[in-house]
C-alpha positions in Angstrom: 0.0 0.0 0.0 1.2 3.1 -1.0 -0.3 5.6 1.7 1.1 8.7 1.7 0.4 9.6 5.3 1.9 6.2 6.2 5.1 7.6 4.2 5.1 10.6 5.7 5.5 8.9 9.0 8.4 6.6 7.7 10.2 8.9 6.4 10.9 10.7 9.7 8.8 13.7 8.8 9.3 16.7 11.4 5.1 17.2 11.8 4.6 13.8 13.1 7.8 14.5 15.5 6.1 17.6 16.7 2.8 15.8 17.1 4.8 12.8 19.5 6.1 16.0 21.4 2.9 17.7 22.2 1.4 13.8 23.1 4.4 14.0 25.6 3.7 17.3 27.1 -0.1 16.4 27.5 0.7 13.3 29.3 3.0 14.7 31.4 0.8 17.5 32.8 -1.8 15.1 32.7 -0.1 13.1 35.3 1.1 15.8 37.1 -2.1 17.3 37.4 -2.9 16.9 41.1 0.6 18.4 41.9 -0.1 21.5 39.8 -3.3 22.7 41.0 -2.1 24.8 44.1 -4.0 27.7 44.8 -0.9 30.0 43.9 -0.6 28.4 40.6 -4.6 28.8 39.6 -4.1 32.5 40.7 -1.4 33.0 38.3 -2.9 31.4 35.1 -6.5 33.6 35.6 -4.2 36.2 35.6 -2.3 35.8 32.3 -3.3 38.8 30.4 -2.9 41.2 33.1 0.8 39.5 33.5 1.3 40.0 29.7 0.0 43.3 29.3 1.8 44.6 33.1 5.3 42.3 31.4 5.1 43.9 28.3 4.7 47.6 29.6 7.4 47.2 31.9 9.6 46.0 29.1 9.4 47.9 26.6 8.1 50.7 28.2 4.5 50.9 25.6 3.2 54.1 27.1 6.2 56.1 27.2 8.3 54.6 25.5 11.8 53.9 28.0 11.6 50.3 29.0 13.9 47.9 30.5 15.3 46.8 27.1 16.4 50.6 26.2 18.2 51.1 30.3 19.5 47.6 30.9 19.9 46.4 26.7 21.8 43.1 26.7 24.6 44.0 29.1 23.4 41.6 31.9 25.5 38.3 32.6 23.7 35.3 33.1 23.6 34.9 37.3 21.9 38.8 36.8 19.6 37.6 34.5 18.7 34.5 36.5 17.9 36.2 39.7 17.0 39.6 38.1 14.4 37.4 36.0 13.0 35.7 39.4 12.7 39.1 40.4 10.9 40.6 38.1 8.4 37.4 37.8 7.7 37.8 41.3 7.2 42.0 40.9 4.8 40.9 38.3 2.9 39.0 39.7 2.5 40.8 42.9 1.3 43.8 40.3 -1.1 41.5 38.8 -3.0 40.5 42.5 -3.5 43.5 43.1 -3.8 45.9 41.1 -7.6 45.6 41.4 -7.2 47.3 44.4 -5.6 50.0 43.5 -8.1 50.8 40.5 -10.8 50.4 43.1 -9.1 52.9 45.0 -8.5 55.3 42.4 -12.2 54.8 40.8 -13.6 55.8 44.2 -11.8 58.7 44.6 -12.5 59.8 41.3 -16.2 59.6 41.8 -16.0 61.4 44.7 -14.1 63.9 43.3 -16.1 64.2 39.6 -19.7 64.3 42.1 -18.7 67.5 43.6 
């Protein structure tokens, strides 16, 4: 039988690799699942836009324009980026809790303010 998809496969061809791979990266969550559901990590994935948009702002700076990649560039060595990195993921994520807040706060005030 001449099957091309059967072929395909023989012939070591790099879709069906990547298909294997992402079969072994479902598994493995899969059977890590119970371990992964702490209450810190559920936090942190509903929060994955704000973390994106709050990353990408401090970054590369998308309202004013200065960002960490214009004042530090590329001059970090690799224990600075590894810790600086932890850093700034934990700085993130603080700013993604509760930021909320601080909007709350700020929408009160300017109610308050705007009813006068």
């Amino acid at each position: 039988m001449n099957i091309q998809l059967f072929l395909d496969a023989a012939n070591y061809n790099y879709l069906f690799t990547r298909l294997g791979n992402v079969f072994l990266y479902f598994s493995f969550f899969y059977a890590f699942e119970n371990y992964l559901k702490f209450p810190l990590i559920l936090k942190i994935g509903q929060k994955t836009l704000s973390i994106y948009v709050i990353h990408f702002t401090i970054i590369y700076g998308s309202f004013v324009g200065i960002g960490l990649n214009r004042i530090i560039g590329k001059t970090l060595t690799p224990w600075q980026a590894i810790f600086g990195a932890l850093f700034f993921i934990t700085i993130v994520c603080f700013i993604s809790f509760h930021y909320v807040k601080t909007n709350a706060f700020l929408y009160k005030h300017l109610r308050s303010i705007f009813k006068k």
